[in-house]
C-alpha positions as CSV (number, residue, x, y, z in Angstrom):
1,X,-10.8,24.7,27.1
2,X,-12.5,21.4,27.4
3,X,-10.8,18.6,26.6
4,X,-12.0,16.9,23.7
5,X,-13.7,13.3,24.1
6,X,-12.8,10.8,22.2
7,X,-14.2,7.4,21.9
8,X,-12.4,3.8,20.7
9,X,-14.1,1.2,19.1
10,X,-11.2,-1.7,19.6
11,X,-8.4,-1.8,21.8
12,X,-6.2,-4.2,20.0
13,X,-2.7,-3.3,18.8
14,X,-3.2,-0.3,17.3
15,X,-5.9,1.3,20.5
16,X,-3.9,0.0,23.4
17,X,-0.7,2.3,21.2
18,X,-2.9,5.1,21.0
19,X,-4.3,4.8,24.5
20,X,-0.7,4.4,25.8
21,X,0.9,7.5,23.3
22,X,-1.8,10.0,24.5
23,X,-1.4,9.2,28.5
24,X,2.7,9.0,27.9
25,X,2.4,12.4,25.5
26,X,-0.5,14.4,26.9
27,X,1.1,17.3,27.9
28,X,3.2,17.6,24.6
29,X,0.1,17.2,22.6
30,X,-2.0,19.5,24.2
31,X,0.5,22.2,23.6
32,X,0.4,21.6,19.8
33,X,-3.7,21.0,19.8
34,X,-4.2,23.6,21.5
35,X,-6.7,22.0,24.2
36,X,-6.3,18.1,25.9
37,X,-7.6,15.3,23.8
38,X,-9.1,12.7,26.4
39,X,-9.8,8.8,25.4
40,X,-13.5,8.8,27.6
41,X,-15.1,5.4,26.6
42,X,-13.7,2.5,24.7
43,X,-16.1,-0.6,22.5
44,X,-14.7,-3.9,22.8
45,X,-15.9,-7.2,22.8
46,X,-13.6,-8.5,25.4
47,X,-14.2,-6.0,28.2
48,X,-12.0,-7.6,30.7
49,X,-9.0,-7.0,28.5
50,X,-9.8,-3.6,27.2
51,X,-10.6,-2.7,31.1
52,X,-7.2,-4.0,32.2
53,X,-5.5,-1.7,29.5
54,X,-7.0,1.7,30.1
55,X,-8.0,1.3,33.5
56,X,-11.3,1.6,35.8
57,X,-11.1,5.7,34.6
58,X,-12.7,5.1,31.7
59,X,-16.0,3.7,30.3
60,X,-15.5,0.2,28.5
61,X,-18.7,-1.1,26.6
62,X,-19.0,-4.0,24.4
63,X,-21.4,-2.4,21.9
64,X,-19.8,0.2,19.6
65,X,-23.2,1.9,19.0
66,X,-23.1,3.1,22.7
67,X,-20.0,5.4,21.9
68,X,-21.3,6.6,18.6
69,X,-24.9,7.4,20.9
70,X,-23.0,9.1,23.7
71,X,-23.8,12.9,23.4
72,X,-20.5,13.9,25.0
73,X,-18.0,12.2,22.3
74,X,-16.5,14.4,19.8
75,X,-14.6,12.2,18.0
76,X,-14.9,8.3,17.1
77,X,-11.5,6.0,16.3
78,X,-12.4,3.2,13.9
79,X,-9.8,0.5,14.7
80,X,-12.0,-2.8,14.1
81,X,-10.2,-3.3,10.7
82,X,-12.5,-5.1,7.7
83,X,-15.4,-4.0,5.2
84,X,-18.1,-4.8,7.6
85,X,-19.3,-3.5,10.7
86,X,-16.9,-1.3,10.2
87,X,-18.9,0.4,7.2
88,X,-21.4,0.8,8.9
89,X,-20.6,2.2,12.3
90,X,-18.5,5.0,10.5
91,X,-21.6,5.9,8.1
92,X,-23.7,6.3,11.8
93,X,-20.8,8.1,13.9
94,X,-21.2,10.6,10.7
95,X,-24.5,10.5,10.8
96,X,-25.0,11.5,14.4
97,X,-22.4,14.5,13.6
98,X,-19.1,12.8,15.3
99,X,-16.0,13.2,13.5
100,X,-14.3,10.0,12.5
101,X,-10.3,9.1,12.6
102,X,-9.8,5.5,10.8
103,X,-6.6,2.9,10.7
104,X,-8.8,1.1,8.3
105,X,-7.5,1.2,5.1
106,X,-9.6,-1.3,3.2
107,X,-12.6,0.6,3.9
108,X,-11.8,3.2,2.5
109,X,-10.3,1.8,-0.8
110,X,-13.1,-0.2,-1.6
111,X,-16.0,2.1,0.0
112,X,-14.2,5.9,0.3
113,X,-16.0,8.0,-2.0
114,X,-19.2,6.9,0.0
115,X,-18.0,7.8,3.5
116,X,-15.8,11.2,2.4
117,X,-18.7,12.4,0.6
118,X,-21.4,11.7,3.8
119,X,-19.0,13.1,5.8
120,X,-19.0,16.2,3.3
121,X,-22.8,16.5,3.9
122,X,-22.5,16.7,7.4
123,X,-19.9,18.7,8.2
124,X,-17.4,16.7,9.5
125,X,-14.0,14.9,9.2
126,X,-12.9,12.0,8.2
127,X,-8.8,11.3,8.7
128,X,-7.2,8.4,8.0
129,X,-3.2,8.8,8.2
130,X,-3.3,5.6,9.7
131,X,-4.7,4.3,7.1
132,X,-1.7,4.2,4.3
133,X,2.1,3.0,5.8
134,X,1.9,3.3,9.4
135,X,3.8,6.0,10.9
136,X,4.8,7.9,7.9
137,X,2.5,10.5,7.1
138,X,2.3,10.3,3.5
139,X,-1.2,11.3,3.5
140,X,-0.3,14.7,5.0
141,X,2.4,15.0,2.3
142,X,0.3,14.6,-0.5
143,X,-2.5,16.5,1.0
144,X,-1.3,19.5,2.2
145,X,3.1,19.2,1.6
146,X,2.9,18.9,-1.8
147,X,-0.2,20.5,-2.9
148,X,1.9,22.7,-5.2
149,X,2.8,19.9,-7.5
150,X,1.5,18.0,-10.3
151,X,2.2,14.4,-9.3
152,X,3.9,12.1,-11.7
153,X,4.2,9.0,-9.9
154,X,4.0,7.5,-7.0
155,X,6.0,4.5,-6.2
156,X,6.0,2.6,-2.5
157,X,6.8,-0.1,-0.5
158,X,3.1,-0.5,1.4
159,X,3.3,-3.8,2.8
160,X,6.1,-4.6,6.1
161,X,5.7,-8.5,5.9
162,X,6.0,-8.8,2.0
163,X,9.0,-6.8,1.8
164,X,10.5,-8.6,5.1
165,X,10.1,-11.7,3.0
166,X,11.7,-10.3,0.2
167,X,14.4,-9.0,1.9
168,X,15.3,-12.4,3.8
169,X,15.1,-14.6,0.1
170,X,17.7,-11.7,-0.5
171,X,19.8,-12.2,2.1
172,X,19.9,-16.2,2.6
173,X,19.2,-17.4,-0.9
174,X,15.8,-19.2,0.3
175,X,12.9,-19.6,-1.7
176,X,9.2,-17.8,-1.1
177,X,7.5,-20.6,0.9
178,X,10.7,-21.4,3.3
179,X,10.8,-17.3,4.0
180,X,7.0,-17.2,4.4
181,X,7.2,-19.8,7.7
182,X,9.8,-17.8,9.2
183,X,8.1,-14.7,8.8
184,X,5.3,-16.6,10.5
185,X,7.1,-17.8,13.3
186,X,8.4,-14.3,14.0
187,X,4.9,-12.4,13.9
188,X,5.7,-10.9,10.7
189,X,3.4,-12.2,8.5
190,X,-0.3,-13.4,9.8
191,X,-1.5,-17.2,10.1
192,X,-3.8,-16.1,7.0
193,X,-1.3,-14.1,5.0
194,X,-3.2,-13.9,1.5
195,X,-3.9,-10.4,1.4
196,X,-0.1,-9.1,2.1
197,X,1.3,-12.2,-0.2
198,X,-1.2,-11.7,-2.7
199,X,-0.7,-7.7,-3.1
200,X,-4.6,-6.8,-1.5
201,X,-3.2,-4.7,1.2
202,X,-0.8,-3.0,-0.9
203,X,-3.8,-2.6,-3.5
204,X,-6.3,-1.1,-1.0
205,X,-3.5,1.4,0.3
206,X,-2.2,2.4,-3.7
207,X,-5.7,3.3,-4.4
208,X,-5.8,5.5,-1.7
209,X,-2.5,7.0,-2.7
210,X,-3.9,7.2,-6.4
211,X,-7.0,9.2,-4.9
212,X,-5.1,11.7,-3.5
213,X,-2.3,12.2,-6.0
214,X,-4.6,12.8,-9.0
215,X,-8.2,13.6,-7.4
216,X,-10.2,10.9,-8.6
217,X,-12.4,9.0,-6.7
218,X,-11.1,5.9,-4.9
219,X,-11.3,2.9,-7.3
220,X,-10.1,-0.5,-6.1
221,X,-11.8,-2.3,-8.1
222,X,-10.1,-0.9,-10.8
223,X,-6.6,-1.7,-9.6
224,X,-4.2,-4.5,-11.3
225,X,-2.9,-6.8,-8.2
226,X,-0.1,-9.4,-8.3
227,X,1.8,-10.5,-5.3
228,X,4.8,-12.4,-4.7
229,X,3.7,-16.2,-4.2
230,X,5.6,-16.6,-7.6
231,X,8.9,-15.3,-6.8
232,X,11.9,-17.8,-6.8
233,X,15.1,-17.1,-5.4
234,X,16.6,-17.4,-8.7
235,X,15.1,-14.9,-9.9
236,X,16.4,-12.7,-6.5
237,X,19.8,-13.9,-7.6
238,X,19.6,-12.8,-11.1
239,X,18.1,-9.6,-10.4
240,X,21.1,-8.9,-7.5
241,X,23.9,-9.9,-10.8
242,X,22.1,-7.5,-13.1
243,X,22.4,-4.9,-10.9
244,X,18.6,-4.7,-9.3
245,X,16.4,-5.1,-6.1
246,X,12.7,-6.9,-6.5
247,X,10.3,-5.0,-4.0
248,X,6.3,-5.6,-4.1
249,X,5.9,-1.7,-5.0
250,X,1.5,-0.1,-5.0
251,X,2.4,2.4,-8.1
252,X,0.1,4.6,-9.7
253,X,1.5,7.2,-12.3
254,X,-0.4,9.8,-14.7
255,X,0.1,9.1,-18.6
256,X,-1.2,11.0,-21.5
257,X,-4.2,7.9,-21.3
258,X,-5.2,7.8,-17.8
259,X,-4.1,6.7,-14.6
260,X,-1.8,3.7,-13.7
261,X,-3.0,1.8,-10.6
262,X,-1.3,-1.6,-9.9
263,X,0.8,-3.4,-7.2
264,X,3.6,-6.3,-8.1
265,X,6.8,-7.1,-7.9
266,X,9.6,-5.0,-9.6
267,X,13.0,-4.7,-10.6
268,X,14.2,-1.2,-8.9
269,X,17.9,-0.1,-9.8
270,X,19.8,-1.1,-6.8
271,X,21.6,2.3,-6.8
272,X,17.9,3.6,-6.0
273,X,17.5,4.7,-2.6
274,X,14.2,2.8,-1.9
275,X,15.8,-0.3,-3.3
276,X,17.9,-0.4,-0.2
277,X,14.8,-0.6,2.2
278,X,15.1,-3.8,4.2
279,X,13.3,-5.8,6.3
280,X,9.6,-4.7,7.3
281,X,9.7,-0.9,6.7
282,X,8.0,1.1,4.8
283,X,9.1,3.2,2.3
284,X,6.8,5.8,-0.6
285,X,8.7,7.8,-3.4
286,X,6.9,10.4,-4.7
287,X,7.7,12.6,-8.1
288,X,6.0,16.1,-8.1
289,X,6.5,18.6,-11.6
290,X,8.1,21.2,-8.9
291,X,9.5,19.5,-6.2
292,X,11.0,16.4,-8.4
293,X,11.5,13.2,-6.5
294,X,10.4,12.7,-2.6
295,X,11.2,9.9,-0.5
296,X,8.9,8.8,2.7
297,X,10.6,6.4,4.8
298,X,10.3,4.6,8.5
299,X,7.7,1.7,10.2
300,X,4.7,1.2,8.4
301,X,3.1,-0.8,11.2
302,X,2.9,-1.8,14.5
303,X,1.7,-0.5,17.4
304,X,2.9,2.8,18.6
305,X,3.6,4.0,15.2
306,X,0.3,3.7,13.5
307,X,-1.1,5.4,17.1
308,X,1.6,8.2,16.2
309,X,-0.5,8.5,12.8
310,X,-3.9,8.1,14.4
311,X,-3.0,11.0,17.0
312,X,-1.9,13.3,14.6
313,X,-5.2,13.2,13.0
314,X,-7.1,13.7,16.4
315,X,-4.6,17.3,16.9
316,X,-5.8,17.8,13.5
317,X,-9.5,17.5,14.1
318,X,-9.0,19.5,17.5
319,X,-7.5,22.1,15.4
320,X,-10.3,22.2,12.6
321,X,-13.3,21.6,14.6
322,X,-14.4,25.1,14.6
323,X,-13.4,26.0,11.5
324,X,-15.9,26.4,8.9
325,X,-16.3,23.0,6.7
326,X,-16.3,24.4,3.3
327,X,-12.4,26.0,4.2
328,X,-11.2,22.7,5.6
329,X,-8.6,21.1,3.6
330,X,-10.4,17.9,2.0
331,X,-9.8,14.5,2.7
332,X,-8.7,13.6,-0.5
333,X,-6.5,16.7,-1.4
334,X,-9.1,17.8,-4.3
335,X,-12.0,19.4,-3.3
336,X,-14.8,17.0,-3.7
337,X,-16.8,18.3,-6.3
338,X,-13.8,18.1,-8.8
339,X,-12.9,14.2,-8.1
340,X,-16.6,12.8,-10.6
341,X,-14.9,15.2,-13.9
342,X,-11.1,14.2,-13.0
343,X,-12.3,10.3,-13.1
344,X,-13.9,11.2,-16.4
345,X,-10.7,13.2,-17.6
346,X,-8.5,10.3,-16.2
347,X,-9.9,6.7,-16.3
348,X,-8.1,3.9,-15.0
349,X,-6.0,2.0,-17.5
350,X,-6.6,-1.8,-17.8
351,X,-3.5,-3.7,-17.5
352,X,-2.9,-4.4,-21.0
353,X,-2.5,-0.5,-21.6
354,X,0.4,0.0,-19.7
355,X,4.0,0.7,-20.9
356,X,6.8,-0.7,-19.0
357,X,10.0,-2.7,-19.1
358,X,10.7,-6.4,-18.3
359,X,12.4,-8.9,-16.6
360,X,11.4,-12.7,-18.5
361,X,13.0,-15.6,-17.5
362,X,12.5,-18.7,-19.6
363,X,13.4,-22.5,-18.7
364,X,14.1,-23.9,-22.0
365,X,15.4,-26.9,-23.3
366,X,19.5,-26.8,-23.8
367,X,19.2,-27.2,-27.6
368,X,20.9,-24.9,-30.9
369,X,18.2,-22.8,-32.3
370,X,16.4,-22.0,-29.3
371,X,17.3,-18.5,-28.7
372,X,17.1,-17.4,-31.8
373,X,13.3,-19.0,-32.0
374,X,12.7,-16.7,-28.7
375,X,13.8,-13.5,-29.7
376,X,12.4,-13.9,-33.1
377,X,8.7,-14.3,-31.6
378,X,9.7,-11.6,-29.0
379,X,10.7,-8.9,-32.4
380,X,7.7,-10.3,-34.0
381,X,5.8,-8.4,-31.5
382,X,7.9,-5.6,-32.0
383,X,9.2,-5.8,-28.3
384,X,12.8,-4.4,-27.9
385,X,15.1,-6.2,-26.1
386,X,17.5,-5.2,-24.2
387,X,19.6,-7.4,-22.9
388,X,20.0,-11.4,-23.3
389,X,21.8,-13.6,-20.6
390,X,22.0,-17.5,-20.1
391,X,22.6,-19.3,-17.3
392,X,23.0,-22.9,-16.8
393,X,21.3,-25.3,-15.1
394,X,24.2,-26.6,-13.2
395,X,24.7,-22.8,-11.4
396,X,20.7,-22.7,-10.1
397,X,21.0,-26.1,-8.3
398,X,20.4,-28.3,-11.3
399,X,21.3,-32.1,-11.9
400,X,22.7,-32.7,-15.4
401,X,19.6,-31.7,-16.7
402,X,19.7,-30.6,-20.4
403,X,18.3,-27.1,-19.6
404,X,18.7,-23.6,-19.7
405,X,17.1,-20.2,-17.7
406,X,17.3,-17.6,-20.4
407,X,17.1,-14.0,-19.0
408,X,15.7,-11.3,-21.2
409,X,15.5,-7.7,-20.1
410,X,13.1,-5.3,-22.6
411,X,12.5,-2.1,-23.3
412,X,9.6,-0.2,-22.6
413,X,6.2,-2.0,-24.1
414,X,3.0,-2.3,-23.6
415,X,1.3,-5.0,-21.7
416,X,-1.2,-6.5,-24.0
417,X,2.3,-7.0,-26.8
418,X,3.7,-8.6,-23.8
419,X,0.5,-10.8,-23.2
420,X,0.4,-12.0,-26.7
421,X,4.3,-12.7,-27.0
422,X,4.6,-14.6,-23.8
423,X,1.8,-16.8,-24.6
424,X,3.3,-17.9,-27.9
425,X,6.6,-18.4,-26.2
426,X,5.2,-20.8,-23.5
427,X,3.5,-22.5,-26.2
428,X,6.9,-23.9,-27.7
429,X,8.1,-27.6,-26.9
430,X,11.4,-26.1,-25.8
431,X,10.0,-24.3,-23.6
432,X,9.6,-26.2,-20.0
433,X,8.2,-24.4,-17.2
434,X,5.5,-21.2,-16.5
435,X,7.5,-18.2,-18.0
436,X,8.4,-15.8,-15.2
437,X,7.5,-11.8,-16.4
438,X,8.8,-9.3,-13.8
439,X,8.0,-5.9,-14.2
440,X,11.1,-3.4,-14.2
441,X,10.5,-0.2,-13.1
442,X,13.7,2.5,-13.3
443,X,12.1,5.5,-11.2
444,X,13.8,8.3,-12.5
């Protein structure tokens, strides 16, 4: 059979891997296709470069719109990354009947439910394992693996350069902004790192995870985001003596109210499996009502993994492409014309509706009379606490200072209790620095 044609609009990290996979792979992935899949004309602005990657062979163009116009393209990879252009030239490859594989996953968090549902109308598909932690395909697993299941939860480490950050204020005792340089220095983290420090990426790719898990429509803007600029290493350190890991974790879990979707950092069991992933991997638990707890692990970026996620959506499009559109397996797991009543049947929560446990640590003055002040305000809001420690000021570095970190672990409460507790709290004279509220999250 003929080969399919694809077409590649950018040839940056994640094209040149998927240029270089299929030429290295070909002959492996044409016997599990079932017919060759062929890179025939590439769109990027710096044609030089993109000409000295894939070689005189192959048309290179610096207008995207000539690869979406090309009659003899079957399939168009998105890999320009943004909420622009982007938008845009996936809406037209749909709309002149070219099926679409995208690495871009804030595109579809924030505009999804437009693009799967033009691509619905056509007849075509959309796949995006690329999209959500690299080379693990988790979006195959909650798509078609577990399709059986009633998710629970889903729990994951989304982001490589926050959680290489974390893991290095682990190891060497260092504080956020000290990690942060190195991480920069070593191409972990970008010379503009606010969306992975701030929780956006790890936002755009829970919401996609949220989509999928319970069939509702893709809802960003809906999502509760907190990143780590906050973190101390103290608050590493205690963690580590009570027994627990902090990970920037996307979550999103099904209550009796709605739908939990919200990235920050949390207190994991350090017995937990997923508590022990290091460095810049990757990592997505999943709990199904049949298959119980699932764990997704390996590189959630880079170059030749993400290609390994973008190619296994081009053998799935060479597989599917003649099979009738209404028996294809949807983008989103649901079929699409469920997704407007589950969003009805399962809101969003706002913040202040979730239950959890905490982590609190409070700076206070070294003075009789101060606990008990703290824990009465925290019973007053009929928070349960857990467990109560005090450390010194002399074992976190301090010099003489009369002053005192007071670690409280809680129960399970809601937010909006928390909200009002902390802020009367903060508001005592004893009190002498921001409160830090961790989120502690047992995932069992």
């Amino acid at each position: 059979m003929k080969p399919i044609q694809v077409g590649l609009l950018g040839i940056g990290t994640v094209g040149s891997g998927t240029f270089a996979v299929l030429q290295r792979n070909q002959q492996e992935i044409a016997r599990r296709a079932g017919r060759g899949i062929e890179i025939a004309m590439v769109a990027d602005l710096d044609v030089e470069r993109a000409r000295a990657i894939v070689g005189e062979q192959i048309q290179v163009v610096n207008d995207a719109r000539a690869v979406i116009a090309n009659p003899d393209i079957d399939v168009v990879v998105e890999l320009i990354g943004g909420y622009g252009i982007a938008k845009t030239l996936v809406l037209e490859a749909i709309a002149a009947g070219k099926h679409v594989v995208t690495a871009n996953k804030a595109l579809l968090a924030v505009h999804g439910t437009e693009i799967f549902q033009a691509a619905h109308d056509k007849g075509v598909v959309v796949a995006f394992e690329a999209a959500v932690a690299g080379g693990i395909p988790i979006i195959k697993a909650l798509r078609e693996g577990l399709s059986a299941n009633q998710i629970q939860w889903v729990a994951g480490i989304i982001n490589g350069t926050t959680n290489f950050i974390l893991s290095e204020m682990r190891d060497k005792g260092l504080d956020f902004d000290v990690v942060l340089k190195e991480a920069q220095r070593l191409g972990y983290a970008e010379a503009d790192p606010t969306f992975d420090i701030e929780g956006v990426d790890a936002a755009h790719k829970a919401t996609i995870l949220s989509a999928m898990a319970f069939g509702i429509p893709v809802q960003f803007d809906k999502a509760y985001v907190e990143g780590i600029t906050q973190l101390a290493a103290a608050d590493i350190k205690y963690a580590e003596q009570l027994g627990y890991r902090i990970k920037l974790l996307g979550i999103t879990k099904r209550t009796n109210k709605g739908v939990e979707l919200r990235v920050h950092p949390s207190l994991i069991p350090a017995k937990r499996l997923i508590a022990n992933v290091e460095g810049a991997m990757n990592a997505v638990l999943v709990q199904g009502d049949a298959v119980g707890a699932t764990l997704y692990y390996g590189k959630g970026a880079g170059s030749e993994p993400t290609a390994s996620a973008v190619i296994a959506d081009l053998v799935d499009i060479v597989r599917l492409i003649d099979a009738d559109p209404a028996h294809r397996v949807p983008p989103l797991a649901f079929q699409s014309h469920t997704l407007a009543a589950a969003a009805g049947a399962l809101p969003v929560l706002p913040m202040a509706e979730v239950v959890t446990s905490y982590y609190l640590r409070i700076r206070v003055a070294d003075e009789a009379g101060v606990l008990a002040q703290i824990t009465s305000l925290i019973a007053g809001a009929h928070i349960s606490i857990d467990a109560v420690l005090q450390r010194e000021a002399d074992e976190i570095g301090g010099e003489g200072v009369a002053q005192t970190d007071l670690i409280i672990l809680t129960h399970d409460t809601r937010e909006g209790d928390m909200d009002a507790a902390l802020a009367r709290i903060q508001a005592l004279p004893s009190v002498l620095a921001p409160i830090t509220r961790i989120r502690k999250e047992e995932l069992n």
